[in-house]
C-alpha positions as CSV (number, residue, x, y, z in Angstrom):
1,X,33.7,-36.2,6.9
2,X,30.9,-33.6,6.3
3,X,31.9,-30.2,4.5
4,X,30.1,-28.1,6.5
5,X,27.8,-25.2,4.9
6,X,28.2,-21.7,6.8
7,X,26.6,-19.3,3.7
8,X,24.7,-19.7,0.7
9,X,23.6,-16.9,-2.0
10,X,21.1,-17.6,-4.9
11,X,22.9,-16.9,-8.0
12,X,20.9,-16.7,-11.7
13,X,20.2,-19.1,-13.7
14,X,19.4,-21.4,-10.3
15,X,22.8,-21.2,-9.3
16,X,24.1,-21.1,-5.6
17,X,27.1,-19.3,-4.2
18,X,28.2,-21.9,-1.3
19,X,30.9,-21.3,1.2
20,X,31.8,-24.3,3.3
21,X,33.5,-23.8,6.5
22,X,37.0,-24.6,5.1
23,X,36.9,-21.5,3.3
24,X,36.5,-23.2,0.1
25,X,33.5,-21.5,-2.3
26,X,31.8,-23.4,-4.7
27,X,29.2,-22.9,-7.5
28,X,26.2,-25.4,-7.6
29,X,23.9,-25.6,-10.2
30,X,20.4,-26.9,-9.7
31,X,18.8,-27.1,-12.8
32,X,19.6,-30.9,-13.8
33,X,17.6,-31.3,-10.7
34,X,14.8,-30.2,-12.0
35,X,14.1,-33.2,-14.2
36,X,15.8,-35.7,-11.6
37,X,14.1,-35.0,-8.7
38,X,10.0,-33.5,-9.5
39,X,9.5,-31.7,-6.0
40,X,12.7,-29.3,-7.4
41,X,10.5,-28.2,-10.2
42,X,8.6,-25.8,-7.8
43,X,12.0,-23.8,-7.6
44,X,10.8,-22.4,-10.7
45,X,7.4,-22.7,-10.4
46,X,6.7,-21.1,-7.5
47,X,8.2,-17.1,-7.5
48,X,10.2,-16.1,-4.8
49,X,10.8,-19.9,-3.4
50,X,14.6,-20.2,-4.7
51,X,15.7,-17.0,-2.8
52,X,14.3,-18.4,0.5
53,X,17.3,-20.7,0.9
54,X,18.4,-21.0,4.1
55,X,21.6,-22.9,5.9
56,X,20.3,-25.6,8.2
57,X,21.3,-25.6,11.8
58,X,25.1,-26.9,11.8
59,X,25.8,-26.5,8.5
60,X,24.8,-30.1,7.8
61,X,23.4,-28.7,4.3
62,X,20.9,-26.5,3.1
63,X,16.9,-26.5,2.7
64,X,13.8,-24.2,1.4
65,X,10.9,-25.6,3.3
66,X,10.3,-29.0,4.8
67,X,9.8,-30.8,1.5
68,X,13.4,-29.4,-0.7
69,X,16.7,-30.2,0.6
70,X,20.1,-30.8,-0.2
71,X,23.1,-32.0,1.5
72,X,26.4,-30.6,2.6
73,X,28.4,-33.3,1.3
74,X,26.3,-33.6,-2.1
75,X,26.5,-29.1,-2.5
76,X,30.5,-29.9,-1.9
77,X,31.2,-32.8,-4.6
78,X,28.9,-31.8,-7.4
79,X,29.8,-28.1,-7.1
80,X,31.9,-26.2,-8.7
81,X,35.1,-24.4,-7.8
82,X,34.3,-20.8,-7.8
Protein backbone atom coordinates (compact mmCIF):
# COMPACT_ATOMS: atom_id res chain seq x y z
CA UNK A 1 0.00 0.00 0.00
CA UNK A 2 1.61 3.42 -0.90
CA UNK A 3 0.63 6.58 1.27
CA UNK A 4 0.23 8.83 -1.30
CA UNK A 5 1.83 12.48 -1.10
CA UNK A 6 -0.64 15.31 -2.40
CA UNK A 7 1.39 18.55 -0.59
CA UNK A 8 4.57 19.22 0.83
CA UNK A 9 5.91 22.63 2.59
CA UNK A 10 9.57 23.26 3.60
CA UNK A 11 9.62 23.90 7.20
CA UNK A 12 13.04 25.25 9.24
CA UNK A 13 15.51 23.54 10.35
CA UNK A 14 15.14 21.08 7.01
CA UNK A 15 11.81 20.08 8.08
CA UNK A 16 8.87 19.19 5.71
CA UNK A 17 5.17 19.66 6.26
CA UNK A 18 3.69 16.45 4.37
CA UNK A 19 0.05 15.83 3.75
CA UNK A 20 -0.69 12.33 2.40
CA UNK A 21 -3.92 11.77 0.69
CA UNK A 22 -5.64 10.23 3.78
CA UNK A 23 -5.62 13.46 5.30
CA UNK A 24 -3.07 12.51 7.69
CA UNK A 25 -0.06 15.35 8.13
CA UNK A 26 3.18 14.54 9.09
CA UNK A 27 6.50 16.25 10.07
CA UNK A 28 9.77 14.87 8.36
CA UNK A 29 13.00 15.76 9.27
CA UNK A 30 15.84 15.54 6.86
CA UNK A 31 18.80 16.29 8.57
CA UNK A 32 20.08 12.65 9.76
CA UNK A 33 20.14 12.38 6.00
CA UNK A 34 22.59 14.54 5.57
CA UNK A 35 25.31 12.26 6.92
CA UNK A 36 23.46 8.99 5.66
CA UNK A 37 22.99 9.65 2.30
CA UNK A 38 26.14 12.47 0.77
CA UNK A 39 24.05 13.74 -2.33
CA UNK A 40 21.42 15.22 0.63
CA UNK A 41 24.27 17.42 1.86
CA UNK A 42 23.65 19.81 -1.18
CA UNK A 43 20.24 20.59 0.63
CA UNK A 44 22.34 22.83 2.60
CA UNK A 45 24.92 23.48 0.42
CA UNK A 46 23.38 24.80 -2.34
CA UNK A 47 20.83 28.11 -1.38
CA UNK A 48 17.52 27.98 -2.46
CA UNK A 49 17.62 23.93 -3.46
CA UNK A 50 15.49 22.78 -0.27
CA UNK A 51 12.49 25.13 -1.11
CA UNK A 52 12.38 23.68 -4.67
CA UNK A 53 10.56 20.57 -3.46
CA UNK A 54 8.11 19.39 -5.50
CA UNK A 55 5.40 16.34 -5.31
CA UNK A 56 6.10 13.86 -8.06
CA UNK A 57 3.41 12.97 -10.48
CA UNK A 58 0.96 10.57 -8.44
CA UNK A 59 1.92 11.32 -5.26
CA UNK A 60 4.31 8.30 -5.35
CA UNK A 61 6.77 10.67 -3.21
CA UNK A 62 8.60 13.61 -3.49
CA UNK A 63 11.96 14.96 -5.38
CA UNK A 64 14.25 18.21 -5.92
CA UNK A 65 16.01 17.50 -9.16
CA UNK A 66 16.78 14.27 -10.86
CA UNK A 67 19.58 13.27 -8.43
CA UNK A 68 17.41 13.79 -4.59
CA UNK A 69 14.41 11.83 -3.88
CA UNK A 70 12.41 10.39 -1.33
CA UNK A 71 9.64 8.07 -1.19
CA UNK A 72 6.03 8.27 -0.21
CA UNK A 73 6.09 5.34 1.91
CA UNK A 74 9.65 6.21 3.57
CA UNK A 75 8.10 10.41 4.12
CA UNK A 76 4.96 8.33 5.85
CA UNK A 77 6.84 5.88 8.41
CA UNK A 78 9.75 7.93 9.44
CA UNK A 79 7.55 11.12 9.84
CA UNK A 80 6.21 12.47 12.44
CA UNK A 81 2.63 13.12 13.46
CA UNK A 82 1.93 16.71 13.16
Amino acid sequence: MFHKVIAIETLEKYRLLVTFESGEVKCYDLEPLFEKWIPFQSLKEIQGLFEQVKVDAGGYGISWNDELDLSCNELYFNGKAA
